[in-house]
N, C-alpha and C positions, 0 to 999 in steps of 0.2 A: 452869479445872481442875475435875473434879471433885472432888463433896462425899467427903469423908472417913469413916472410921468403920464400924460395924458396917452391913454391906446387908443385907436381904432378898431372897430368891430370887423370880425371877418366873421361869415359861417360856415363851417366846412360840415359838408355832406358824406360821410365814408358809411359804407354797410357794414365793415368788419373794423373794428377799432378798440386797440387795448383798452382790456387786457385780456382780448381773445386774442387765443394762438393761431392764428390764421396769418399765410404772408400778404394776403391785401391792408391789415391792420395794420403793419409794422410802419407802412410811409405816410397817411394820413397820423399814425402818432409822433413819428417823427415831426412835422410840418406841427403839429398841437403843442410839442413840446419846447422847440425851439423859436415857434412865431414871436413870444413876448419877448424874447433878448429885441425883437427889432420894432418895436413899438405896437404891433398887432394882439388883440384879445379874440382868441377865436371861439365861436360858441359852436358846438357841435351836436349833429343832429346824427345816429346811427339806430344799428337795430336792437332790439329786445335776447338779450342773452339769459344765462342761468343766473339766479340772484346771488348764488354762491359766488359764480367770479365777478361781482360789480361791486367788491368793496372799495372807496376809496375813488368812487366814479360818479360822485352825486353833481355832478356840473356839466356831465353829458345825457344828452334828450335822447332816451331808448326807444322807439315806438319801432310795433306798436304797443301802447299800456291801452289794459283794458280798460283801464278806469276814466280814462279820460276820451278815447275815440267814442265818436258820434257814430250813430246807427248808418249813416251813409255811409261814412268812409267805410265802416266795414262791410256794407253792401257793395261795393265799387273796389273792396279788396278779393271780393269772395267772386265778382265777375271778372277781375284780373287774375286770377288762378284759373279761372273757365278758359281765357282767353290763350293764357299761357300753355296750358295743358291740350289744346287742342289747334294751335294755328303756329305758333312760335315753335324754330327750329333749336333751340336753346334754352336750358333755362338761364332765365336772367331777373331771377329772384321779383319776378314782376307783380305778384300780391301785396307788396313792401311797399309799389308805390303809392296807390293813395295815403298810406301811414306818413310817410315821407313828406309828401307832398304837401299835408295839412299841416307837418309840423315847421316846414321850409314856410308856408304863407303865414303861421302864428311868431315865428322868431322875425321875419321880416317887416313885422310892426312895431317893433321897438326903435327911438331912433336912433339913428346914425349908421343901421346896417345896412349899405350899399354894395357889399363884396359879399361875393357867394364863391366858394371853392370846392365842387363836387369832382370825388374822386371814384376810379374805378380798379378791376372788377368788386361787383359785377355793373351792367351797364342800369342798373334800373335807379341808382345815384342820380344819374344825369337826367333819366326820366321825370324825375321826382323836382327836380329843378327847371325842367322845362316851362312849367304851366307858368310858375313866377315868375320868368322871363318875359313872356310872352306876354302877360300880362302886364308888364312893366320894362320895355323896352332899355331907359335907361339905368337898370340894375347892369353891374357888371358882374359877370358870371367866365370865371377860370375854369374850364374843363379838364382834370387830369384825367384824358381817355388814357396814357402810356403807351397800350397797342394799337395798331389798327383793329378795324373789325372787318374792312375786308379786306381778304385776302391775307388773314391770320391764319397761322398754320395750324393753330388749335381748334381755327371752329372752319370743318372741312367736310357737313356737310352739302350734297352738290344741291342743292336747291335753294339752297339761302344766301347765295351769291346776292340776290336781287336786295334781299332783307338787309342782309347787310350794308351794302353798298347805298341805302337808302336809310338806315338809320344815321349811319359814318357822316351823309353828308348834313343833315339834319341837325346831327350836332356844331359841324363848324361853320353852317351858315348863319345857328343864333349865339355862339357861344364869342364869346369877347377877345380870350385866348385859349387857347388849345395844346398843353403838354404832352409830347411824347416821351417815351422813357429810354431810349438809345439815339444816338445821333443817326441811326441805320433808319429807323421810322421817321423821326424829323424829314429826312431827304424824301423820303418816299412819299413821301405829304407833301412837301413842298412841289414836284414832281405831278402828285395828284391833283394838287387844287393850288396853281398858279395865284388864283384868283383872291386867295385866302394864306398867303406864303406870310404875312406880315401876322397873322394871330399864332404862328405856330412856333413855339418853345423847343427847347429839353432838356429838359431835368433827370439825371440817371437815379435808379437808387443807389443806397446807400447805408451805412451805417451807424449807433450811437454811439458817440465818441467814451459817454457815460458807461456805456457797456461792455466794461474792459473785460476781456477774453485773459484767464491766468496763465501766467507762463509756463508750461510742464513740460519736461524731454519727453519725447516720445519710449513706451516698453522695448526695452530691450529684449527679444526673442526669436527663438528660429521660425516659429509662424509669424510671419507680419504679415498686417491683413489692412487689405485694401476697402476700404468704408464708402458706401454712397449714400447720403445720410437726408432723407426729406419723400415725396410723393414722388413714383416711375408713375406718366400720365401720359396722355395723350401722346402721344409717338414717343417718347422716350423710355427706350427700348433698351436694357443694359445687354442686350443679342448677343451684338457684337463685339464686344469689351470680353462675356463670360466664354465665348466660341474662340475668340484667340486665346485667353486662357486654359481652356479646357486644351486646346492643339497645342501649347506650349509644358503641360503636361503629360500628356499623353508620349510627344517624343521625346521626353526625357530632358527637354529644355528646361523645366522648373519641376521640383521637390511636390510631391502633393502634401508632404507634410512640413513647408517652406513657405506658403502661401494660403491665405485663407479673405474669402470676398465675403465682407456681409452686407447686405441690402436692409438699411432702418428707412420702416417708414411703410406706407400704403402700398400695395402693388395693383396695377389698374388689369385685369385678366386681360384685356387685348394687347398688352404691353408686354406682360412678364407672365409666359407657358410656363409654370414650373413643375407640369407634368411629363415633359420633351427634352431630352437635350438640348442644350448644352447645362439646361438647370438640374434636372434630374442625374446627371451623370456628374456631377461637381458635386451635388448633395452625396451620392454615395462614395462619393472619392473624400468627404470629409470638408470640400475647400468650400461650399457656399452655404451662407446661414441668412434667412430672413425676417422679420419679424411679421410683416403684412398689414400691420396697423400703423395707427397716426402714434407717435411720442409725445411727451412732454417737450415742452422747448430745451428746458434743462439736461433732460436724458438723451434728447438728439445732439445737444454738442457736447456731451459727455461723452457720447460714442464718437465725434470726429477726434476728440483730445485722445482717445485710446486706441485711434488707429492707427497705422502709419503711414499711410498715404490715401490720399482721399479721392474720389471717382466722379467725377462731374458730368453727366449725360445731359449738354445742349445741342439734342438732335428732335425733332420734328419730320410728320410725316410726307412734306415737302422738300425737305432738307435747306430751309428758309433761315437768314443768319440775323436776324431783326431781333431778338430779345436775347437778357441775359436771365438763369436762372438767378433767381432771389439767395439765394443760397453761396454764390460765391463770395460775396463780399463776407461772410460770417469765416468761410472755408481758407480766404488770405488771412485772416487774423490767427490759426490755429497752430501754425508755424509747422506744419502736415504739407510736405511737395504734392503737388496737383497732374492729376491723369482727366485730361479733356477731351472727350469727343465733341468736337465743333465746327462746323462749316468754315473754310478755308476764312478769311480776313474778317471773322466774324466780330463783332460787339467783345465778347466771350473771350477771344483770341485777342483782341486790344489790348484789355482792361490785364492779363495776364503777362503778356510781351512787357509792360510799362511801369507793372506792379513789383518788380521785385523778385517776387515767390519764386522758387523752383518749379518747372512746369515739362510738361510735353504736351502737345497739341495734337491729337487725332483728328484729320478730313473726316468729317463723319460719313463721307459718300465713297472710300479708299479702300479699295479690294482687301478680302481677309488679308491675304500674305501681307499687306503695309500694315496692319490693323496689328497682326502679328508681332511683327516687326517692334514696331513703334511700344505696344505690350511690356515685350523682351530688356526692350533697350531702358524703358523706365526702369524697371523691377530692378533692373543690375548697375543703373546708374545716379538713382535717386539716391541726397542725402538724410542724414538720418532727420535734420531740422532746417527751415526755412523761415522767411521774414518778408514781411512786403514791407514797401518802404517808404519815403517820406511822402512822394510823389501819391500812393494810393489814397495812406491816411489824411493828407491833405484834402485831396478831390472829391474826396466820395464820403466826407463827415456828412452827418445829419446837417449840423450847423450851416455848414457852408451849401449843402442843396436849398434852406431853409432860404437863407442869401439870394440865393436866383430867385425862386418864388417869389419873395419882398419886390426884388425887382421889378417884376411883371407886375406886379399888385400896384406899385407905385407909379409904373408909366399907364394902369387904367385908369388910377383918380386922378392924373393931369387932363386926361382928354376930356374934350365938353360933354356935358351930360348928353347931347343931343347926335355923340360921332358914333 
């Protein structure tokens, strides 16, 4: 139950927020769901989804709603789409702001709300929250940026070095505190901006404790098959993983009908050739199967429960070890031993060494023949079930990230209105 008593108002800002299936949704509904055990009433401001999925959501502010945006804001939405579409290296859902914006300056006249918690992707959250700052100094304003934005491996291309590097600092020169989402980003911040080392957090994700994962043995059969279950995007490339495979086949190392890869989930074409070998020549050998679309949340961990080992691609086109995919904390709970391709001491590489689980870690920059190797050795030494353990479920509950947060929240309502 929760705690009782007089709350505190917070506002949290999320563009994507249950009960969309989207993984920027999952941590501002974490933080919405577990705020009130600790004396916080969050009111939240997101975007305009399908009516169909907002049952049961009548206490979150969607805009934009037609019925109530003023002819400005949607003129000043319709020239942030001009802006976006023709100057901006990314989209970064920037029409959303003025919606945002006006709904951040209407919930901010009620009193007692002094806390604002804008979280991202995408970055136009924070945009949205800008102007109230600004316009009122002593708001406190928690920024969950998570990643860097420069020099993020995902947003790579070459001329938005400058954009980025000048939005990044924008943000923590007005922002109060500043969460990152691996202790790898925290450093690189801290590193970055000396100057600004005391606003900066981190908070990992994580998951709902509420969201018990059912216990099933894994199928018994001569095809076991290796599952990577979510979006292959931005350099995460399953190349190499399917290329030691296919060589591991080919010389008689492994059964093609012993093994079998499926890929659930979107495939981004500059990611996944599945007209080229190593994809093509796996498809008519029988071993690789994909779907190419997004899944239900439900049907994506139905297929991790019915594989037997499951395939974790945190590789990036820099081969940068700062994030974890969102997806492994669902992937320890499955009781499925883990194949990792991950940058040597990476974030990825931590949370798995510490966790329990049964694992093998792939260098994701390690010449085929280790790539091979490493392959071989899973396939014929993995057991049939695994467990992560006290140490995971403890760290990485929703509750207990919910906990740090409080934290931050409470050392900014001690500071004078005026620091």
């Amino acid at each position: 139950m929760a705690g009782g008593g007089l709350r505190k108002s917070l506002l949290l800002v999320a563009f994507h927020f249950p009960p969309e299936n989207a993984s920027g949704a999952t941590r501002p509904g974490h933080f919405a769901k577990y705020l009130p055990y600790f004396g916080y009433a969050p009111r939240v401001v997101s975007r305009s989804i399908e009516p169909s999925v907002l049952e049961g959501t009548e206490s979150v502010r969607r805009v934009p709603d037609e019925l109530t945006a003023s002819e400005a804001v949607v003129r000043m939405s319709r020239a942030a789409e001009w802006v976006q579409r023709w100057f901006l290296p990314y989209n970064e859902q920037l029409p959303w702001a003025p919606f945002g914006a006006s709904a951040v300056t209407a919930c901010l006249q009620s009193p007692g709300v002094r806390l604002v918690l804008s979280t991202s992707p995408p970055i136009v959250t924070h945009l949205a929250v800008l102007r109230a700052k600004l316009s009122d100094p002593t708001l406190r304003w928690v920024v969950d940026l998570q990643d860097p934005l420069w020099g993020n491996p995902f947003r790579t291309r070459r001329m938005a070095s400058y954009y980025d590097r000048t939005l990044e600092r924008l943000i923590f020169h007005h922002a109060d505190a500043v969460i990152a989402n691996t202790e790898s980003v925290g450093e690189l911040w801290r590193r970055r901006y000396p100057r600004w080392r005391g606003k900066i957090h981190v908070i990992t994700n994580g998951f709902d404790p509420d969201d018990e994962i059912p216990s099933r043995p894994p199928i018994v059969r001569k095809r076991r098959i290796v599952a990577h279950v979510g979006a292959i995007y931005g350099g995460r490339r399953p190349t190499a993983f399917l290329a030691a495979a296919l060589r591991l086949i080919e010389r008689g190392a492994l059964a093609a009908d012993e093994v079998g890869v499926r890929l659930v989930g979107p495939l981004d074409a500059q990611c996944a050739n599945t007209g080229v070998p190593p994809f093509s020549r796996l498809v008519e050998k029988g071993c690789l199967e994909y779907t190419g679309t997004m899944v239900p949340a439900s049907e994506a961990r139905e297929a991790m429960l019915d594989a037997n080992y499951l395939l974790l691609l945190d590789v990036n086109e820099r081969g940068d070890g700062l994030q974890v995919p969102a997806k492994l904390y669902e992937y320890m709970r499955t009781g499925r031993p883990i194949l990792a391709l991950t940058p040597t001491n990476s974030p990825t590489q931590t949370i798995l060494e510490n966790g329990g689980v049964w694992h093998r870690c792939v260098p994701a920059d390690a010449p085929p023949e280790k790539i091979e190797a490493c392959v071989e050795e899973f396939l014929s030494k993995a057991p049939l079930e695994t467990a992560a353990n006290s140490w995971f479920y403890e760290t990485f509950s929703a509750r207990t990230k919910t906990m740090q947060l409080v934290g931050i929240l409470q050392d900014l309502e001690r500071r004078p209105a005026d620091s």
